[in-house]
C-alpha angles and dihedrals in degrees: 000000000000085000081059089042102055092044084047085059100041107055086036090061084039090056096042081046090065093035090059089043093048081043105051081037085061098038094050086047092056093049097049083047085054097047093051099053090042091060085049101055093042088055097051083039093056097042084056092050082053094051101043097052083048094055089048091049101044084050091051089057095039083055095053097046088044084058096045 
């Protein structure tokens, strides 16, 4: 009984072993997947940002020109 026990045991903490491997594998993946499209969204974002003062700004000068 004890034999059954301890192989018991011992496949069951092998088992929980590659489940936590395959687990933290999936959980690093997701984040890499997360920091990437975060980038990605910050550089569009930020090219936006850029467009969008230029426009003001090219606005701002048409409108003075426009006075004068």
């Amino acid at each position: 009984m004890v034999k059954c026990v301890r192989y018991f045991c011992k496949v069951r903490n092998a088992a929980l072993r590659i489940q936590g491997a395959i687990k933290t594998f999936e959980v690093r993946r997701a984040y890499v997947d997360v920091k990437l499209v975060a980038a990605f969204i910050q550089g569009h974002a930020r090219a936006y940002v850029a467009h969008q003062r230029l426009r003001s700004m090219l606005a701002q000068v048409s409108s003075r020109v426009a006075m004068q």
